[in-house]
C-alpha positions, -999 to 999 in steps of 0.1 A, spaced: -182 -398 13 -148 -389 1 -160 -402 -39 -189 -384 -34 -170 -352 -24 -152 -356 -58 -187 -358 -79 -201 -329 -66 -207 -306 -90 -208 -273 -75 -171 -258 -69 -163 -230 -45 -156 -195 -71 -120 -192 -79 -111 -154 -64 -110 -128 -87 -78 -117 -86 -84 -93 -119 -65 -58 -113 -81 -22 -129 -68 13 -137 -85 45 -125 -111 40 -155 -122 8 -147 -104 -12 -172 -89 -46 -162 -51 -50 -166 -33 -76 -183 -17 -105 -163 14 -97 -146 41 -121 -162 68 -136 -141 103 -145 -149 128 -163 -134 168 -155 -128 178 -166 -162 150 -140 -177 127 -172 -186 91 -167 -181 70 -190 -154 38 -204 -164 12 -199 -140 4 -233 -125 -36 -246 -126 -51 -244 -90 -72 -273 -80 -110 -268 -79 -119 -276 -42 -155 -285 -39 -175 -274 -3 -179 -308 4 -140 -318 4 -140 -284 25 -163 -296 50 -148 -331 52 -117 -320 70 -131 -296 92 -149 -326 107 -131 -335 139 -135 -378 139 -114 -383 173 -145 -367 191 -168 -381 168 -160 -415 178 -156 -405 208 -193 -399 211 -203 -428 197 -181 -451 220 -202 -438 248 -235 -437 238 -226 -475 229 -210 -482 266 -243 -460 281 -265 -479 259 -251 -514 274 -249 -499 306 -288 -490 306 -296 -527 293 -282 -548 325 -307 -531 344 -278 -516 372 -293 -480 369 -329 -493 373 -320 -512 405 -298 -480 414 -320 -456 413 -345 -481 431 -326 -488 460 -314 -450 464 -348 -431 464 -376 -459 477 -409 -453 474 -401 -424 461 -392 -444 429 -427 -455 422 -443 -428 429 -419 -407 400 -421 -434 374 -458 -441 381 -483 -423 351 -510 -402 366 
């Protein structure tokens, strides 16, 4: 999933960070300098793609959490305890639910 997340093709839109003057007109790039007076090159941002967004918004401690139990209630159902539960708890009463008109 992870590969995949890296050959999708569609990437969230960069924000436009673009500022304009009272006509309308976009202003040139603020430059920044450092103490010495030396200019800093703006460093390239990474191009997140929604999957790789989505990916770690997953929460996997719950997901397998939920699949542990429907594997232990799964099992459970298969020995045939709930069956002979529910049989011995409600009777006749038993047939009569489980029977098709």
């Amino acid at each position: 999933m992870v590969i995949n997340a890296y050959k999708h093709q569609h990437y969230d839109p960069r924000p436009d960070n673009t500022e304009y003057d009272a006509e309308g007109n976009a202003l040139p790039v603020k430059k920044m300098y450092d103490m010495d007076g030396n200019e800093i090159e703006p460093e390239e941002e990474e191009l997140i793609t929604e999957s790789e967004t989505t990916l770690t918004e997953v929460d996997y401690g719950l997901l397998l959490l939920f699949m542990g139990q429907f594997l232990l209630i799964g099992s459970f159902d298969d020995t045939g305890v709930p069956q002979a539960f529910f049989a011995f708890t409600m009777g006749d009463c038993a047939d009569q639910m489980t029977s098709v008109p």
